[in-house]
N, C-alpha and C positions, 0 to 999 in steps of 0.2 A: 163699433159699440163704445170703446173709450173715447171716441168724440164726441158722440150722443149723450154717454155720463157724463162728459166737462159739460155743457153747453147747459143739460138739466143743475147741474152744481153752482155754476154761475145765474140760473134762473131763480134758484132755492137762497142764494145769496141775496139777491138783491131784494128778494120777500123778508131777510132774516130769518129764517127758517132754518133754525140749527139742525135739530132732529134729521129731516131728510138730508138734510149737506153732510150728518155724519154717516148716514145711510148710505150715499151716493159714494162719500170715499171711501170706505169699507168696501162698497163695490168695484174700487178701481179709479172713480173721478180723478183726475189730479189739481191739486189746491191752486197753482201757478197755471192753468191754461187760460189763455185766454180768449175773448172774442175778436171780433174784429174792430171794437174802438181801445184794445189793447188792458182790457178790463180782467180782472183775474177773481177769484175769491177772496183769495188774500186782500188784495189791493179795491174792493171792494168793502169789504169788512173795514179798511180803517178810513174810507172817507165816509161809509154813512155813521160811523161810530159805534157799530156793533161788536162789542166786549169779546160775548161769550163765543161767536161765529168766530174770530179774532184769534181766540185763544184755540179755537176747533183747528186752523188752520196750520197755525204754529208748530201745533202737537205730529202736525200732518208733514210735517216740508216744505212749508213754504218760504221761499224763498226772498230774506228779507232786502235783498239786492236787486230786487226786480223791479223797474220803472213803468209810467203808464206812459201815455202818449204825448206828455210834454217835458218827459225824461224826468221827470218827477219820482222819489223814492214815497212807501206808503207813512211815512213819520213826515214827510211835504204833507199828502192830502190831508190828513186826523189834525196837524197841526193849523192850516188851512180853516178847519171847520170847528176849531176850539173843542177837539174830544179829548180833552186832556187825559183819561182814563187809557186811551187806547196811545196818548203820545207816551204815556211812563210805561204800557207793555214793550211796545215799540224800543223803546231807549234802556230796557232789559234787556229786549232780545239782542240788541246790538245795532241797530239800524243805524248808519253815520249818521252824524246830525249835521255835519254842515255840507254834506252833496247839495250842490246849484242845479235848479233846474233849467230849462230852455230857457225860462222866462231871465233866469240869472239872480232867482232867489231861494234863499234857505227855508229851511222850515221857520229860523225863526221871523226871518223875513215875510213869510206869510201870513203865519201868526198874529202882526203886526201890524203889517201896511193892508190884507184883507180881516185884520179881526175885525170884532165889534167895541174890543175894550171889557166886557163881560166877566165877572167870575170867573166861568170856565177858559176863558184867553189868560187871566192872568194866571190863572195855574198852569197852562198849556205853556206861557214864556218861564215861568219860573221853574217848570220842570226841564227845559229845552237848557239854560241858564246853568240849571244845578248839573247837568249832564253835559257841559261844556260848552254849549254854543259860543260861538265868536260874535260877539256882543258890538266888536266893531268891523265887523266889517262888512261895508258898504252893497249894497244893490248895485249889482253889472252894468240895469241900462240907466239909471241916474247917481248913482252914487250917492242915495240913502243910508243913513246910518239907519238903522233901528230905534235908538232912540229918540234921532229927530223925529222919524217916522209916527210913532207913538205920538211925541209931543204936539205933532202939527194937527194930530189925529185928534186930540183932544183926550188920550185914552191915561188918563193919569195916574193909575196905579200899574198901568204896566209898565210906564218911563218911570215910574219909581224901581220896578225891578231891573232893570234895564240898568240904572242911574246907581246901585248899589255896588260899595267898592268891596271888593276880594278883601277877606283878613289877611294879618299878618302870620297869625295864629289860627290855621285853618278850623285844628281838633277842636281849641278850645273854642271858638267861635260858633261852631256846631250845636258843641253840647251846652251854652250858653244863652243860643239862638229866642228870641223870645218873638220873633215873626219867622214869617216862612222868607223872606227876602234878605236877612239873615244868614237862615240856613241853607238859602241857595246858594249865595255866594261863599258864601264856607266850602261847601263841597264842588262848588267850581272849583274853587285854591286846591282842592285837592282832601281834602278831609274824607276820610274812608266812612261810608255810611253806617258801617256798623261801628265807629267809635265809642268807645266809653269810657266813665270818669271814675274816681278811686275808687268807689264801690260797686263798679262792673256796670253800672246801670248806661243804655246806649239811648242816640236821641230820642229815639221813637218814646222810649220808656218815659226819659225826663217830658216828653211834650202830651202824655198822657197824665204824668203824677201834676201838670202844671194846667192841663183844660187847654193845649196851646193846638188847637181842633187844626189851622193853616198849618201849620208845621207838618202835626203827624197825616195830615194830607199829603201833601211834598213827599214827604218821606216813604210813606206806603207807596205813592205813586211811582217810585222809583225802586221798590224791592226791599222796604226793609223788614226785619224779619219782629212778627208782633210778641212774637214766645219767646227772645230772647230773657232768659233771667238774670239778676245782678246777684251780690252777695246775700241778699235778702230773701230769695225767690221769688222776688215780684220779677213781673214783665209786664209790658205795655198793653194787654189784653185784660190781664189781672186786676191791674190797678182799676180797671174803668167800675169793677164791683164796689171800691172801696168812694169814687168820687162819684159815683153816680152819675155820668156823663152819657149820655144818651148819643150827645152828640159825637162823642168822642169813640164809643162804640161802634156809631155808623159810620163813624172814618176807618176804624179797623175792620170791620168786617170783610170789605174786598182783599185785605191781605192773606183771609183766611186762617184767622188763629185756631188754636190747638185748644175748643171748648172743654177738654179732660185735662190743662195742663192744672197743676196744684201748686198753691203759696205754702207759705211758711208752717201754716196751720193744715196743710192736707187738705185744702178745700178750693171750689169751683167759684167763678165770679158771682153767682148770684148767691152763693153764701153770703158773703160779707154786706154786700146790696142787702139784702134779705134783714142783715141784723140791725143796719142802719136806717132805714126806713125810707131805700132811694126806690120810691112806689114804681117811678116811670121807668127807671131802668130794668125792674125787677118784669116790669109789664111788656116788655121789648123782647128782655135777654131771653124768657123760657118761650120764644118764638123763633130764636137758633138753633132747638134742639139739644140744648145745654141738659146735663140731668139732672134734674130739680130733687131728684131722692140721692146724689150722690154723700156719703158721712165720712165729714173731715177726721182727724186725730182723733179729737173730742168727742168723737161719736156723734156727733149732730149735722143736722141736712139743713138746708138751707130754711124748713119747717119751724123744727125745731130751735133755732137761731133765733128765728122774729118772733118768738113765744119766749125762748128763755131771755135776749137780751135785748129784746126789744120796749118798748112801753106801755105797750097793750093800749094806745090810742090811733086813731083811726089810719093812718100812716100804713100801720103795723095789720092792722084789720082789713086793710086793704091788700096786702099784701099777700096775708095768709088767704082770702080770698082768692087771688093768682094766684097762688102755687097751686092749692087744690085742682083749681081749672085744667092747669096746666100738668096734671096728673099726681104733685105732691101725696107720699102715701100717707096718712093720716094717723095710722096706727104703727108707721113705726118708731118705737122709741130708741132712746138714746142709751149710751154702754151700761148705765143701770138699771136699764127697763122701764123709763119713764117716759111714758107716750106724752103726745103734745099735748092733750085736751088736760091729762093729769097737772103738768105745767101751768099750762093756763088757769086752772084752779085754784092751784096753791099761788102763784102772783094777785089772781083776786080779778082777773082778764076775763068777766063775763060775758062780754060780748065778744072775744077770739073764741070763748068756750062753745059759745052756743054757735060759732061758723062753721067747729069741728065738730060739733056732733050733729048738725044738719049736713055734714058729710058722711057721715056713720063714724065719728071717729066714738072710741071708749076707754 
């Protein structure tokens, strides 16, 4: 029976079919079995670039020391195919990054001499880079550097990460960083990824308060943590309410921030989104599941916000609009008892007025 379950487990793998993979090992499957071209789940999961199977197996035992059939570990193949999501799991869980495979190349050496040059390769070498890789040293059967590699390759933002000197001053180089190639090499030198500067704030934070979208890519991709707070209570998840960065929310979201944590004010990110009239983030965020009725200090919800300090032009009308959609409760008011449509009245907001009472608000 349990070689029936492996063989089904690696079938449900190669479909990405998480549901039943987590079926089959609840049953018994084992995450590490292989077939007979020496294919596992695990090892499976990271060359077709599947996350969340990825993450199913980890959780499971899989064993990140296990090679496939050209003695390749699974941070070779993910790196190989430019999934740079599944090289920064990988380079969490511990996977060596510079194990040689048969062929006599590293991950980053794959990365490289088989990328394409792509986006996703240059994040796959910049995360290999900021997590150590040996940057020089050479391919077994010709003695390739990496960055000749790249160069000859024509691939020129990755010989630009490649071609990036170490600081001298690892932290401060970090928390300074104003690209991702920057902060890679920073935290090669050795700079702790949770660093932070006199006011507690860590890069992740500073490269969300700066729209620096490369960076806190890098950074997530290697484990950093989004809910860390500074002396102010922001953190890097928080801030994206106040800049309205869409972009910059989709780069945290795989880190999975804490949508109940609260800033200075008691309040949720699409609070402050909400006040400032950032529409599209506002349009995004309450599709996380974020609580769009939660009430800051001030007694006010994210509703109430874009009615009392908003401008009552279309920005804001749009807004109130999404919140509603999005379950905004219309009648409740604020630590006075002043509901939102009453707001909208006395600002003189006739058209937010008439959005909340074609919601039933009173």
């Amino acid at each position: 029976m349990p070689t029936d379950l492996n063989q089904q487990l690696i079938a449900a793998a190669w479909k990405n079919d998480v549901a039943e993979a987590g079926r089959l090992i609840t049953a018994g499957a084992d995450v590490n079995a292989v077939d007979d071209t020496v294919q596992s789940a695990f090892l499976i999961a990271a060359s077709e670039g599947y996350v969340e199977l990825l993450d199913l197996t980890l959780q499971h035992g899989a064993d990140i020391r296990s090679l496939d059939s050209y003695r390749g570990t699974a941070l070779i193949r993910a790196a190989e195919r430019g999934h740079a999501a599944v090289v920064g799991r990988l380079l969490q869980a511990g996977v060596t990054v510079d194990h040689v495979n048969r062929l006599g190349w590293t991950a980053l050496h794959e990365a490289v001499l088989l990328g394409k040059g792509t986006p996703q390769y240059v994040d796959t070498v910049r995360l290999l880079i900021a997590a150590g890789a040996d940057r020089n040293k050479p391919a077994e059967q010709d003695g390739t550097m990496p960055v000749q590699g790249a160069t000859k390759l024509g691939q020129t933002e990755v010989a630009a990460v490649l071609a990036t000197k170490r600081p001298d001053s690892p932290v401060a180089a970090l928390l300074g960083a104003t690209n991702a190639n920057e902060a890679a090499a920073a935290l090669a030198a050795g700079a702790p990824l949770e660093s932070r500067d006199d006011n507690r704030r860590t890069a992740l934070l500073l490269a969300s308060l700066n729209d620096r979208v490369e960076v806190a890519r890098l950074l997530v991709g290697l484990g950093a943590d989004p809910d860390a707070q500074d002396d102010r209570q922001d953190s890097a998840w928080l801030v994206t309410g106040v800049t309205g960065s869409v972009a910059m929310l989709e780069t945290l979201l795989p880190a999975k921030p804490d949508l109940t944590l609260r800033n200075r004010y008691g309040g949720v990110s699409v609070i402050p989104a909400s006040e400032r009239g950032h529409v599209d983030y506002v349009r995004r965020v309450v599709q996380t599941g974020i609580n769009v009725n939660h009430v800051n200090n001030l007694g006010w919800t994210a509703l109430l916000e874009a009615v009392i300090l908003g401008k009552g032009t279309q920005p804001w009308q749009d807004i109130v609009t999404i919140l509603i959609a999005a379950g905004a409760d219309v009648n409740l008011a604020d630590a006075d008892g002043v509901t939102p449509l009453q707001h909208a009245k006395s600002h003189g907001y006739d058209d937010i007025a008439n959005v909340l009472r074609s919601a039933g608000a009173h």
